[in-house]
N, C-alpha and C positions, 0 to 999 in steps of 0.2 A: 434794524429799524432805519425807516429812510432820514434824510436830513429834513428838520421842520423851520421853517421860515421864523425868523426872531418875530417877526409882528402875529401871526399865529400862534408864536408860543406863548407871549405875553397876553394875548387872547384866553387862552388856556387858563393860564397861569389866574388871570382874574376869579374863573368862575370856582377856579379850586384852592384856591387862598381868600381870606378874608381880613381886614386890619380894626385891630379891637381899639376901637377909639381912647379907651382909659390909661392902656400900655404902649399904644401906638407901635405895637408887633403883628408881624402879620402871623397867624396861624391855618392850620386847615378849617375846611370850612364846618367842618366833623364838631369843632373844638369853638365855632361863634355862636353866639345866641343872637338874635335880631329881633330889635326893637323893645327894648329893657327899658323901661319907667322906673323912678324912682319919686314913690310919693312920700307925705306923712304920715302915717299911721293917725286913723282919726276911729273913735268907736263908734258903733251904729247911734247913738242917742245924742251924736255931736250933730248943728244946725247945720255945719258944710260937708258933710257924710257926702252928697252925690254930686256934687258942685266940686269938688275936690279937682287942681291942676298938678302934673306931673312935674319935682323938684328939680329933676335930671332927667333929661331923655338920653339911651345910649343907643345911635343905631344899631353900631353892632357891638358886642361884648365878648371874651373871650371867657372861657371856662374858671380860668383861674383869678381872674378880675372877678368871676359870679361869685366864688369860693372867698374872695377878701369881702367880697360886701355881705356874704352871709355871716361873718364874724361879727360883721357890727349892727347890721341891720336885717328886717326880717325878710325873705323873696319868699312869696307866691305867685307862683301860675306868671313868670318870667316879670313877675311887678316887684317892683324894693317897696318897704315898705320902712319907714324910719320908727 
């Protein structure tokens, strides 16, 4: 393999790493999830059911950050849900 230029590789390196905001580790990009909400958990018969603002926004999240917040909290369809 030829020699690749450090600001090319760093290039690279961007689109195939990603850094999980919660752990602040960078992981593959196999391994973030993007654009993770964390809301309340509200029932449908509650007055702010669709009015409802996101707790935490996480741009990006990694896998095992997903796995600690499913412990305590509920995720659907990449939304937390408290």
């Amino acid at each position: 393999m030829e020699y690749i230029p450090k600001d090319l590789y760093k290039k690279i390196l961007h689109f195939y790493l990603g850094k999980c905001e919660k752990c602040n580790i960078q992981k593959h990009y196999k391994d973030i999830i993007n654009n993770c909400h964390l809301y309340k958990y509200l029932t449908i018969f509650d007055d702010d059911f669709y009015i409802q603002k996101p707790i935490k926004y996480y741009k990006t999240l990694c896998k095992s950050c997903e796995l600690e917040l499913k412990k305590n909290y509920t995720l659907k369809n990449k939304n937390i849900f408290i």
